[in-house]
N, C-alpha and C positions, 0 to 999 in steps of 0.2 A: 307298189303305188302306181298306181295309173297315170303317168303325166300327161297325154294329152286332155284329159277329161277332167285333171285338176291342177287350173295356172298358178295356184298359190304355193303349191308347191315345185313346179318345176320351176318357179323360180329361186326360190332356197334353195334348190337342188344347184341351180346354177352357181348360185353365190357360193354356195361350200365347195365344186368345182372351182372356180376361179383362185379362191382363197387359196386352195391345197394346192396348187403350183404357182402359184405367187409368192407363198412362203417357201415353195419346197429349194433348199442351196440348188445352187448349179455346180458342178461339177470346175476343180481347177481346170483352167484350160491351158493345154500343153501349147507350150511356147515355142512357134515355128520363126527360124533364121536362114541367114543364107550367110554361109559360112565362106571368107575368105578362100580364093583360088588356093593358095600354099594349104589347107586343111583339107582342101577335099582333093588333093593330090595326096596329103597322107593316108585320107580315106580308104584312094583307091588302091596304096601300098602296102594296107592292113595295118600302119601304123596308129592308126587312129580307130576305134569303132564307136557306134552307140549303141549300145544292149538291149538300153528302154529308152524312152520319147524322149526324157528329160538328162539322159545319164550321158557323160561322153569320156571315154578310158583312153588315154593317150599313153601309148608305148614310148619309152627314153631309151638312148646308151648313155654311158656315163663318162662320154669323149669329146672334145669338141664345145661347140658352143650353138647348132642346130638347134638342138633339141630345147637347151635353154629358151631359144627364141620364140620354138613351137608352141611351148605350155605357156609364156607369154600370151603371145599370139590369142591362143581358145583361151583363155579367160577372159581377156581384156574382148573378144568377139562375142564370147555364149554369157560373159556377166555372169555366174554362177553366183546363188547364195552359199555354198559351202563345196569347198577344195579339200580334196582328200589326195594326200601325198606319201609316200615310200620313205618314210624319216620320223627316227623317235623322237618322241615328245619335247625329251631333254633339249633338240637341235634347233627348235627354230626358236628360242630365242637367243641364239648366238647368231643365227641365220638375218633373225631383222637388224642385230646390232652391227653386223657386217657391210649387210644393204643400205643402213643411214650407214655406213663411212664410205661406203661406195670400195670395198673389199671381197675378194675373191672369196669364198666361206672354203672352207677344207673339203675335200674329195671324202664323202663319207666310206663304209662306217671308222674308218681308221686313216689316217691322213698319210700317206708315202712320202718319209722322206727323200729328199733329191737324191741325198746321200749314200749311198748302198751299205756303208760303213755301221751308218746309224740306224738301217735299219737291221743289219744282222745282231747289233748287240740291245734290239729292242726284245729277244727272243725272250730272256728271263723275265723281262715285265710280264708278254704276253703270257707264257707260263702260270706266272703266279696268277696273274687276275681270271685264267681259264680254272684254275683251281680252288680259286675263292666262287666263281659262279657255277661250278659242275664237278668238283673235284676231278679226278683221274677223265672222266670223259673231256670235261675241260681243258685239263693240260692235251687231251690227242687230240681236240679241234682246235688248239689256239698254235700245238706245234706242227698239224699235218694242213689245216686248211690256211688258218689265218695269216700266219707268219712268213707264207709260203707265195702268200698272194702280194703279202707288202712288201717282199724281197723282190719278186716278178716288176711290181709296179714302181721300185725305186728305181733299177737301172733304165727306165727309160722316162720317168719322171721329165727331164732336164729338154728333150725332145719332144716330148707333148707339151712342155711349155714356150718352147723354140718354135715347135711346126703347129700344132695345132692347139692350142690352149684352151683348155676346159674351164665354159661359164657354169657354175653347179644351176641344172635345170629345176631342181626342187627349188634352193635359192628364190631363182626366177619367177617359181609359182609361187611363191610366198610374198614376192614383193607386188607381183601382179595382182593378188586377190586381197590385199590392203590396201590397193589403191583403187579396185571396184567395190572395196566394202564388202567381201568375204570373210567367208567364218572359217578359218584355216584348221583342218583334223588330222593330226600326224599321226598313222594309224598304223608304224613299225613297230617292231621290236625294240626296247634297249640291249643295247650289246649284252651285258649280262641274264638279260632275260633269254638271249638264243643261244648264248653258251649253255643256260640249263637245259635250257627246248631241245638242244642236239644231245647234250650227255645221257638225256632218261630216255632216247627216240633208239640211241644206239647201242646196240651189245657190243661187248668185245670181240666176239667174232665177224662182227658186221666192222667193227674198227678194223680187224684184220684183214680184211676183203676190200675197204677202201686202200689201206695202206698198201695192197699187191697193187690194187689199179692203178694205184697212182705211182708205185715202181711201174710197172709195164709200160706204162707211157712214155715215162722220160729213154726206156730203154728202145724205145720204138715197136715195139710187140704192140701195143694195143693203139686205133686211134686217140686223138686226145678231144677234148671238148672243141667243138667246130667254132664256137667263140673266141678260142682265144687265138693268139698275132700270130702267123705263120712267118717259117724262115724264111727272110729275105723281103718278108712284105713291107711296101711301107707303111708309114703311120696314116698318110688319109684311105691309102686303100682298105687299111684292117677298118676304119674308121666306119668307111663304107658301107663295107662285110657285115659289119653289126648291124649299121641299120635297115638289117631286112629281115623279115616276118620268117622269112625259111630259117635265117641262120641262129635265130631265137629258138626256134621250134627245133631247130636238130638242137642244141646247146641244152633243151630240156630232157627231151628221150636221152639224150647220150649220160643228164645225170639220173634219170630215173636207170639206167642200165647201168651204171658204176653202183649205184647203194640207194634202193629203194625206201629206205627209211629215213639218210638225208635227206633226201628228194622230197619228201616228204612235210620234212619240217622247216627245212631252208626255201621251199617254193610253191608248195601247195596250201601248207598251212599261212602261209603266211598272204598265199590268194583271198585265202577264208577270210582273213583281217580285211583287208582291204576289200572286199565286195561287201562285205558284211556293215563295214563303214559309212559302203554309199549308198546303202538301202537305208540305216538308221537316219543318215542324212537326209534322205530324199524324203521319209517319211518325216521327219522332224520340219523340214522345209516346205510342206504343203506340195509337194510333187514340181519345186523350181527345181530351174536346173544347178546341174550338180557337175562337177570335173575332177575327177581320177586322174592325176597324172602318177605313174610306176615304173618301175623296168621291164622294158619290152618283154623280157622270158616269163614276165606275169602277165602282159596281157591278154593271154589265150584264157588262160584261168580264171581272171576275172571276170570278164567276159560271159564264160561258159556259166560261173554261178550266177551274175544277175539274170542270163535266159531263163534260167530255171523256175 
């Protein structure tokens, strides 16, 4: 059609122009802040990233009462429509009925006793219940990993709660994103679900090959995982030591180099979960913002899958 030689139509033509982007949606528009000084120092420490416009993944240790404050902190600053946290489903609501009595919530996934006592005769529980969720593989992750980590963490229990006492920082995200009206996604494992997840992940001989590593260590033959408390250090210095991006990152290669198939399922797969979470989220929430908080040694991996 010729429009300059016929106005009756170039004016229709205009109106159905007009129409067709007047109706057409606009696009959500990503939501720019400026984020508290204490964030964008975690920023610059890798403790903190954003992947995509709307997403922001905050690395934890599980010591102290920082990091509690941190994931406060970015929620109650970015207002997120939906929190995605490192804790099974089962836990928060023990976690809110804590929060209303103004209660420490337990050190997940397995709470240390003070006692050392009680925790070496908790071995047969853990036994039976790694049996009931993975049989035989069960029992050698509940007597070579689990039982081994809560005997570690009884004898110094009494001192982390002396020198440095631990605010549970999921806790914190939990009470902070009910109080901006967040949609809380607990997007772990239950304990018996990663008892099964390790016992079908690992052979027997992959059991045996952990079991040497983890002799050579105690014997001094092999490094040990750069995460954990060195002789003589003290409690804020180890405290420290964790929260940094390196000592995450060695504490990962060190477990992909003891058992690649652990590694696997205890920290990769379990990345899967959690990015996987805050993309259902992020799409469910019209592209608002969204806040990850995890364990540091995850947030390289989570990270890496939202680029993707």
């Amino acid at each position: 059609v010729d429009l300059a030689r016929n106005p009756r139509e170039m004016v229709f033509f205009g109106k159905i122009t007009f129409l067709t982007v007047a109706l057409t949606p606009l696009p959500t528009p990503v939501r720019t802040m400026t984020l508290p000084s204490r964030l964008h120092r975690l920023e610059s420490k890798g403790l903190l990233a954003r992947p995509r416009p709307n997403v922001y993944v905050l690395g934890t240790v599980h010591i102290g009462e920082k990091s509690a404050d941190e994931a406060a902190l970015l929620i109650e600053s970015v207002r997120p429509r939906a929190v995605i946290i490192e804790v099974a489903p089962s836990r928060v609501a023990k976690m809110r009925r804590d929060n209303e009595a103004g209660r420490s919530p337990e050190s997940p996934p397995l709470n240390p006793a003070a006692d050392p006592n009680v925790a070496l005769l908790s071995l047969p529980a853990l036994v039976e219940r790694g049996f009931a969720g993975g049989g035989i593989g069960g029992i050698l992750f509940a007597a070579l990993i689990l039982w081994p980590s809560l005997l570690k963490r009884s004898f110094t229990a009494d001192e982390e709660a002396n020198t440095l006492p631990r605010r549970n920082e999921f806790a914190a995200a939990v009470k902070a994103a009910d109080t901006v009206g967040a949609r809380i996604i607990a997007a772990d494992l239950e304990m018996d679900e990663l008892i099964g997840s390790v016992s079908r992940a690992l052979s027997f001989s992959e059991w045996c090959k952990l079991a040497a590593v983890s002799a050579e260590e105690q014997l001094g033959l092999r490094m040990v995982d750069p995460i954990r408390r060195r002789r003589g250090e003290s409690i804020t210095d180890w405290a420290d030591r964790r929260r940094s991006i390196d000592t995450a990152r060695a504490s990962r290669s060190h477990g992909k180099e003891s058992s690649a198939a652990f590694s696997r399922v205890l920290v990769d797969g379990r990345d899967d979960r959690f990015a996987e979470n805050c993309l259902v989220a992020l799409d469910s929430e019209g592209e608002q913002p969204v806040v990850c908080v995890v364990g540091l040694v995850h947030l390289d991996g989570v990270v890496e899958r939202l680029q993707e």
